[in-house]
PATOR-619859 format. One record per residue (C-alpha): x, y, z; residue in one letter. Coordinates in steps of 0.25 Angstrom, whole numbers, plus 5000, padded with zeros to 4 digits. Example, Ala and Ser with C-alpha at 12.3 -4.5 7.8 and 13.67 -1.06 7.14 Angstrom:
<rs>
<x=5049&y=4982&z=5031&res=A>
<x=5055&y=4996&z=5029&res=S>
</rs>
This chain:
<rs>
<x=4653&y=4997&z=5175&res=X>
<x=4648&y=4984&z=5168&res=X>
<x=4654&y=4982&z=5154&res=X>
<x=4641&y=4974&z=5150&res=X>
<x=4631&y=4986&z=5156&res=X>
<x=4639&y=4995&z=5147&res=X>
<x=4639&y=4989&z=5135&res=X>
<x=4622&y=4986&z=5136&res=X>
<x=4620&y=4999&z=5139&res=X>
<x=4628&y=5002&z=5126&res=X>
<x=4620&y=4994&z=5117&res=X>
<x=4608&y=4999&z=5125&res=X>
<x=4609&y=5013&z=5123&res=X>
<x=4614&y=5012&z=5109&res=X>
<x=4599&y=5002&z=5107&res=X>
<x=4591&y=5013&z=5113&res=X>
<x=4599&y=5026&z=5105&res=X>
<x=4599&y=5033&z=5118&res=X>
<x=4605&y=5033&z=5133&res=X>
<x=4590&y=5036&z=5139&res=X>
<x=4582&y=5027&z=5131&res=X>
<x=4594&y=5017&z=5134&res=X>
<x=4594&y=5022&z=5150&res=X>
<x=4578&y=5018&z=5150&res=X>
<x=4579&y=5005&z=5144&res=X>
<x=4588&y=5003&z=5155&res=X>
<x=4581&y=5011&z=5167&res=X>
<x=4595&y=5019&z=5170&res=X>
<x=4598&y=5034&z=5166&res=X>
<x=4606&y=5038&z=5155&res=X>
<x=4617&y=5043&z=5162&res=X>
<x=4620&y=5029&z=5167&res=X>
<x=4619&y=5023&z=5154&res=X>
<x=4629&y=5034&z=5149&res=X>
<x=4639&y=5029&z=5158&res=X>
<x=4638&y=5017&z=5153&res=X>
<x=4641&y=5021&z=5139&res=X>
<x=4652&y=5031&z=5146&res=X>
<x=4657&y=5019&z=5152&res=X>
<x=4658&y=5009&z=5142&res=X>
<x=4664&y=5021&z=5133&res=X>
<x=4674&y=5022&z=5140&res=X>
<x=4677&y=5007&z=5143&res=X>
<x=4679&y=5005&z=5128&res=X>
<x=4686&y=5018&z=5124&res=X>
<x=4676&y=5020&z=5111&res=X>
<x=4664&y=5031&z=5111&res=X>
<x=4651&y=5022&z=5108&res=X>
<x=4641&y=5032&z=5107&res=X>
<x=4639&y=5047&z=5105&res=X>
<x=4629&y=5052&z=5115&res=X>
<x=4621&y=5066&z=5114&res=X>
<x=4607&y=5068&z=5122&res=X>
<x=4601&y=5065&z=5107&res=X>
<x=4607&y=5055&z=5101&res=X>
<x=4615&y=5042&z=5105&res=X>
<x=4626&y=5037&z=5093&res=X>
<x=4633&y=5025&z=5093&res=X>
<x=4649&y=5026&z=5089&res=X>
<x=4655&y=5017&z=5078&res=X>
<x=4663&y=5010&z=5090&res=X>
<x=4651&y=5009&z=5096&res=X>
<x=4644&y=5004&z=5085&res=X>
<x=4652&y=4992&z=5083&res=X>
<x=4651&y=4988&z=5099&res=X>
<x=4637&y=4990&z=5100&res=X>
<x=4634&y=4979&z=5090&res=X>
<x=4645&y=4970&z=5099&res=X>
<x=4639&y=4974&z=5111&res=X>
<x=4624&y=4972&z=5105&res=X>
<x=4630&y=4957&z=5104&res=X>
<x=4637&y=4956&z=5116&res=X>
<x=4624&y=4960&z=5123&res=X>
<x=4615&y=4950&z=5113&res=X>
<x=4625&y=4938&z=5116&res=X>
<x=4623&y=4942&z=5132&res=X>
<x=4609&y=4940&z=5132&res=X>
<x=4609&y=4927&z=5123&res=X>
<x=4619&y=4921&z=5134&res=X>
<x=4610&y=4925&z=5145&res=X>
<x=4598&y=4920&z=5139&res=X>
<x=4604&y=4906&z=5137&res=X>
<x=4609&y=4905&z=5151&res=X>
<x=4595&y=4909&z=5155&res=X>
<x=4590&y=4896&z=5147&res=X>
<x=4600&y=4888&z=5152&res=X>
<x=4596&y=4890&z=5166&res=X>
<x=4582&y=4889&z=5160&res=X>
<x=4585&y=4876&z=5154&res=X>
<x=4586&y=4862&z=5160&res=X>
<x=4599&y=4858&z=5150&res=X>
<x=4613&y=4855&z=5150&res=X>
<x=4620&y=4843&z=5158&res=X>
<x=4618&y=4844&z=5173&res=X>
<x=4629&y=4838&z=5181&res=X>
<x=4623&y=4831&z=5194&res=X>
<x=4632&y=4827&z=5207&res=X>
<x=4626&y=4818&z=5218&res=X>
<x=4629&y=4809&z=5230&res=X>
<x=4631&y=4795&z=5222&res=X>
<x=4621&y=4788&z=5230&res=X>
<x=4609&y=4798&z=5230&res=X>
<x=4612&y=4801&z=5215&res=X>
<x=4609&y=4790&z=5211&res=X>
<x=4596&y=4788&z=5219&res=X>
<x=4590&y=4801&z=5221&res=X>
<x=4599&y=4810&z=5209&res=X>
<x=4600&y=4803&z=5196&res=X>
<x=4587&y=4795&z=5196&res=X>
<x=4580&y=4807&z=5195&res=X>
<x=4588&y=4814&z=5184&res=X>
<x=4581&y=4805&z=5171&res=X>
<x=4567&y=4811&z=5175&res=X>
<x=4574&y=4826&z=5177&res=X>
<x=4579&y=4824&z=5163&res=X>
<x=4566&y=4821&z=5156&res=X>
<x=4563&y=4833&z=5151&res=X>
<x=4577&y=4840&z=5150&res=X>
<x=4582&y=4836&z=5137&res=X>
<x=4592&y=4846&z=5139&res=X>
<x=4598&y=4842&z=5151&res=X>
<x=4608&y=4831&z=5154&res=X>
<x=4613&y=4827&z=5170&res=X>
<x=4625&y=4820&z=5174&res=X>
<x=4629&y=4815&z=5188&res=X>
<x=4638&y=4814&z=5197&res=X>
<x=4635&y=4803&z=5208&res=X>
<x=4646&y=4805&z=5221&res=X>
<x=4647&y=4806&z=5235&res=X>
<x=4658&y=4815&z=5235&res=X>
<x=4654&y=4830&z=5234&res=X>
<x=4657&y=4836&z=5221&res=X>
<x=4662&y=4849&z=5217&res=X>
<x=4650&y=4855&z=5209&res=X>
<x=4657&y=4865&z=5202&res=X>
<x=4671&y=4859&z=5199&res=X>
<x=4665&y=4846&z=5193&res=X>
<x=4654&y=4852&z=5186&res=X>
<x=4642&y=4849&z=5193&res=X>
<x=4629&y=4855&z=5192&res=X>
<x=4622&y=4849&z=5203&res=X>
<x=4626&y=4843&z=5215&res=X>
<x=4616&y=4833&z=5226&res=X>
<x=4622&y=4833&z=5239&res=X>
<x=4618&y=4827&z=5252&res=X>
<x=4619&y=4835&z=5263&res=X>
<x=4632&y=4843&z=5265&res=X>
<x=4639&y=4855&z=5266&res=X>
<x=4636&y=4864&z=5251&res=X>
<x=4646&y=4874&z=5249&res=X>
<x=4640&y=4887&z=5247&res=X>
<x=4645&y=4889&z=5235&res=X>
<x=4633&y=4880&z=5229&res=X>
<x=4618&y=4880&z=5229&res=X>
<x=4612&y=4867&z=5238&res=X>
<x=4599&y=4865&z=5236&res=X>
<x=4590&y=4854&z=5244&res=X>
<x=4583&y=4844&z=5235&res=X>
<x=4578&y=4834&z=5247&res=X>
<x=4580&y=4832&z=5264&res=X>
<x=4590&y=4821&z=5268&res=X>
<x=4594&y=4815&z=5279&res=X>
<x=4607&y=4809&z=5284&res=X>
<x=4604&y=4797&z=5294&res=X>
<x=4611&y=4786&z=5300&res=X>
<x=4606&y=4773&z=5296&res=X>
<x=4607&y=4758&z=5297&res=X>
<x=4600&y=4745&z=5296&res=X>
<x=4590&y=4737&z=5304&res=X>
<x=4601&y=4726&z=5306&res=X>
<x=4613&y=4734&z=5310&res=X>
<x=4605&y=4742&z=5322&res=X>
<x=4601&y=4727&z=5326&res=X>
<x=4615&y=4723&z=5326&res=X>
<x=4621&y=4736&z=5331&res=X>
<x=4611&y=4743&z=5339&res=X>
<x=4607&y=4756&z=5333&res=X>
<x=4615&y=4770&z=5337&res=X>
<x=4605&y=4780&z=5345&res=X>
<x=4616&y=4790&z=5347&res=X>
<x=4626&y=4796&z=5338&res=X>
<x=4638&y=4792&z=5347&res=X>
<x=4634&y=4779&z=5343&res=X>
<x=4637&y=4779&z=5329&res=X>
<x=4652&y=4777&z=5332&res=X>
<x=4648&y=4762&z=5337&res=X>
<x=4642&y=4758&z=5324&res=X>
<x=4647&y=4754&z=5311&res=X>
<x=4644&y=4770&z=5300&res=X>
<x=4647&y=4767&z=5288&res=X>
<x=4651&y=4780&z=5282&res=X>
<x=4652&y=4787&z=5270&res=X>
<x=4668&y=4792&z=5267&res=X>
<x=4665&y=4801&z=5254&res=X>
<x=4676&y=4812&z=5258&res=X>
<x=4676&y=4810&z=5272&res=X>
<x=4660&y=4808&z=5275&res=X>
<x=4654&y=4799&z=5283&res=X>
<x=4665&y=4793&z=5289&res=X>
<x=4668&y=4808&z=5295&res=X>
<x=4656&y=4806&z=5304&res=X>
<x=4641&y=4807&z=5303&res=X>
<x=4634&y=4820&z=5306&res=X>
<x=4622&y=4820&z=5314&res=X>
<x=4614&y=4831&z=5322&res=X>
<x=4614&y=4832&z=5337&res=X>
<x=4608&y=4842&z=5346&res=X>
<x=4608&y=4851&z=5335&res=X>
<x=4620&y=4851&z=5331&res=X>
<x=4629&y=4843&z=5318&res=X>
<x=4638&y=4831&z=5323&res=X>
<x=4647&y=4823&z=5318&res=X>
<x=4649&y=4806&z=5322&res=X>
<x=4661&y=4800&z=5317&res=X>
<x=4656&y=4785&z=5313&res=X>
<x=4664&y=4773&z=5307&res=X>
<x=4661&y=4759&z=5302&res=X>
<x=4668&y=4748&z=5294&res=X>
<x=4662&y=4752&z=5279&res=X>
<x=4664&y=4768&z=5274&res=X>
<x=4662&y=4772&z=5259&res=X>
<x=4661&y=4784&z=5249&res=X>
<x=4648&y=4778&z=5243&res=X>
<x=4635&y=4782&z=5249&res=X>
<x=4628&y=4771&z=5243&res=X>
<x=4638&y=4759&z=5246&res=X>
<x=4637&y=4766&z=5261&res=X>
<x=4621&y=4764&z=5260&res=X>
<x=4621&y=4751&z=5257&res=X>
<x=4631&y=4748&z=5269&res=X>
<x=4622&y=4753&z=5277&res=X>
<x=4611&y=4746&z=5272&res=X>
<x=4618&y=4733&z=5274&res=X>
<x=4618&y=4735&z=5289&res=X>
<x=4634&y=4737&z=5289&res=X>
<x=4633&y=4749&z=5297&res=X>
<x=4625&y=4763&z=5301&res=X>
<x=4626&y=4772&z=5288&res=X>
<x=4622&y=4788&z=5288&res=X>
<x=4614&y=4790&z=5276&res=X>
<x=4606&y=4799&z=5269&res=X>
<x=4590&y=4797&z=5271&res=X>
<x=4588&y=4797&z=5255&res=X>
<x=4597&y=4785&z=5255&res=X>
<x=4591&y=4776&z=5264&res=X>
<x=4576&y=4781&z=5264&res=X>
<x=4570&y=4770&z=5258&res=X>
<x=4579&y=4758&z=5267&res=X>
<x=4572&y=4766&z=5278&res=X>
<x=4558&y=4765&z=5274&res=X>
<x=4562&y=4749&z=5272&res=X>
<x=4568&y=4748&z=5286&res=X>
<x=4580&y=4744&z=5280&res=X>
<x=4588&y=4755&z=5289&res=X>
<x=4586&y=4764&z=5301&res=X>
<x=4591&y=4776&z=5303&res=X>
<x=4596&y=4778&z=5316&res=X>
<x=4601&y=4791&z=5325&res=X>
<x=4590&y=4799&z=5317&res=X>
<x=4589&y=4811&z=5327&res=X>
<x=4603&y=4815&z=5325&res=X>
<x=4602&y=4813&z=5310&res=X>
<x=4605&y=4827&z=5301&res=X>
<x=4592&y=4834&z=5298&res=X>
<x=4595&y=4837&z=5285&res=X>
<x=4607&y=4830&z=5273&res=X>
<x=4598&y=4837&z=5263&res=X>
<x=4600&y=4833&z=5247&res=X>
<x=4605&y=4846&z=5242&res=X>
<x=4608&y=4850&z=5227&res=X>
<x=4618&y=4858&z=5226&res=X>
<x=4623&y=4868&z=5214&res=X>
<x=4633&y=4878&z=5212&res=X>
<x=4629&y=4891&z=5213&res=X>
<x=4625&y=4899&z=5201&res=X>
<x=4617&y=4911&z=5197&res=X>
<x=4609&y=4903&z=5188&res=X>
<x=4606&y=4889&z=5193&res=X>
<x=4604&y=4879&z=5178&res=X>
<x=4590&y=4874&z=5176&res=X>
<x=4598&y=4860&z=5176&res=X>
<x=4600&y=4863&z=5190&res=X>
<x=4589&y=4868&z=5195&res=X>
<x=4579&y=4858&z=5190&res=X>
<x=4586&y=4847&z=5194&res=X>
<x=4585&y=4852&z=5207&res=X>
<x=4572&y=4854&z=5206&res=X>
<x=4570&y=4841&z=5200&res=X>
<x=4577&y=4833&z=5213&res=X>
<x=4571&y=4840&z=5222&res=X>
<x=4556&y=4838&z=5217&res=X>
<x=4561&y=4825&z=5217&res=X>
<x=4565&y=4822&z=5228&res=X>
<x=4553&y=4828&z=5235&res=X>
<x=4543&y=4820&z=5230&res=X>
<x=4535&y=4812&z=5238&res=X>
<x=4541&y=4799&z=5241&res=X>
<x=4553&y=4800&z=5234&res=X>
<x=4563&y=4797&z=5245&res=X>
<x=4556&y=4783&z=5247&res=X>
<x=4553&y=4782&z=5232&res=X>
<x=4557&y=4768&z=5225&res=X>
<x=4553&y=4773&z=5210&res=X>
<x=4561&y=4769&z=5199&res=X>
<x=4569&y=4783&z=5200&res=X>
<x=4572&y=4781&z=5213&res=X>
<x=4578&y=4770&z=5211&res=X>
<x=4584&y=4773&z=5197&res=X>
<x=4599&y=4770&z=5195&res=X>
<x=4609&y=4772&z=5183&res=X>
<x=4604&y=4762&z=5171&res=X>
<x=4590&y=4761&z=5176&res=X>
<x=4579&y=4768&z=5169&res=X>
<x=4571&y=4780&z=5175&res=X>
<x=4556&y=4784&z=5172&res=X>
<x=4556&y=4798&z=5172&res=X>
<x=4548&y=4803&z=5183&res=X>
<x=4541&y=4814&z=5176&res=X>
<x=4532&y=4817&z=5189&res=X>
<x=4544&y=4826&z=5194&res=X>
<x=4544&y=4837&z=5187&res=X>
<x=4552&y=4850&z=5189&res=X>
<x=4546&y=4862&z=5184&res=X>
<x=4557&y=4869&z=5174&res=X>
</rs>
């Protein structure tokens, strides 16, 4: 039997002076509330109360407990109720992980204008392409691109991504554009080799079905954003994400190629361990990227957020706003 439902009952029926006005308080008979006390009795080898069908006494032992466990029980609901209000409440330090590249773009730009109107509430962040262990290095939060999530966490989508093969206007002219994926082979990839990526292979969808091309090139790297600007240089054919190169497409500055093998979905996913009670730190922050990222325009958006970087400063964009 549960400690803890023992000793409420205790200090319950002791409050009402009976086992029946106790037993309906509670919605149970008094026969099972007797156990309880029989129980607990016993557990504890002291008599804590004298019962009769007219009248209920409380022992000296029992006395002297019942003030403990009157305590016990006041200091369990104080606890609950500040955890309650912490969920409750957008405060405390949140510890943010994301891809370097796409933090600094699409992550922390946004987090000056989230923290507005939380006084309470500090962020940190941790920008790398590597995938971090959420739980053995502290991390709240984590933004993720695409991937495998180990179900041991929560992923949630903040926004549709795409992962597509891409190159500029003077490289096809020089080098022909590939209109097959047994093509790829013959033309300079330059891949990203974080822990054995890109360099791997690219993965494309044919007939249906998930496949992998092994591509090489004479330039490979562990930095997305060094990788980009390769790419955008016309020094080879580059598989990047659409939220990287959006705007360079809407310029002309480069084409994507073999689009109709290209994934259908690389989605930007938020992931979080999982928890009984998600923090509000958490969850509004969510909300907040997401709402965000779903405005109107945003992917092709030039503001000064945007475009914001480390040492610049932000306007709040107090348009966006998450309801608490």
């Amino acid at each position: 039997m549960d400690r803890f439902k023992q000793i409420e009952t205790f200090v319950r029926v002791a409050d009402a002076g009976s086992l029946a006005a106790a037993a309906l308080e509670e919605g149970v008979s008094p026969v099972v509330l007797g156990r309880r006390i029989d129980a607990l009795e016993k557990r504890l080898g002291v008599k804590l109360m004298y019962r009769s069908t007219r009248r209920l006494v409380v022992s000296e032992e029992g006395g002297a407990f019942l003030e403990r466990c009157r305590g016990m029980l006041a200091d369990w609901d104080q606890a609950e109720n500040e955890l309650a209000a912490g969920r409750r409440s957008v405060s405390g330090h949140l510890i943010v992980s994301a891809p370097a590249a796409f933090g600094r773009k699409h992550v922390a730009p946004l987090a000056p204008a989230f923290l507005v109107d939380k006084p309470d509430l500090r962020m940190s962040f941790n920008l790398t392409d590597r995938v971090v262990d959420l739980v053995r290095e502290g991390f709240d939060l984590s933004i993720r691109i695409g991937g495998a999530v180990d179900p041991s966490f929560v992923a949630v989508k903040l926004a549709t991504n795409r992962r597509v093969v891409c190159g500029t206007p003077g490289y096809f002219a020089k080098y022909g554009r590939p209109k097959f994926l047994d093509d790829l082979p013959r033309h300079n990839c330059l891949a990203f080799n974080l822990q054995g990526g890109q360099n791997r292979g690219w993965n494309f969808r044919r007939n249906g079905k998930l496949v992998n091309v092994r591509v090489t090139g004479t330039l490979d790297c562990n930095d997305g954003e060094l990788l980009h600007h390769w790419v955008s240089e016309g020094l080879g054919l580059g598989w990047r994400s659409t939220w990287e190169i959006d705007e360079q497409l809407a310029r002309g500055e480069l084409e994507t190629v073999l689009d109709e093998y290209a994934l259908p979905d690389y989605d930007i996913l938020a992931v979080y361990p999982q928890q009984r009670y998600v923090p509000a730190k958490v969850r509004y922050f969510i909300d907040y990227l997401k709402a965000a990222y779903a405005r109107p325009g945003y992917w092709g958006d030039t503001s000064p957020v945007r475009n914001w970087r480390p040492g610049m400063p932000v306007d709040a964009d107090k348009s966006l706003k998450v309801k608490a």
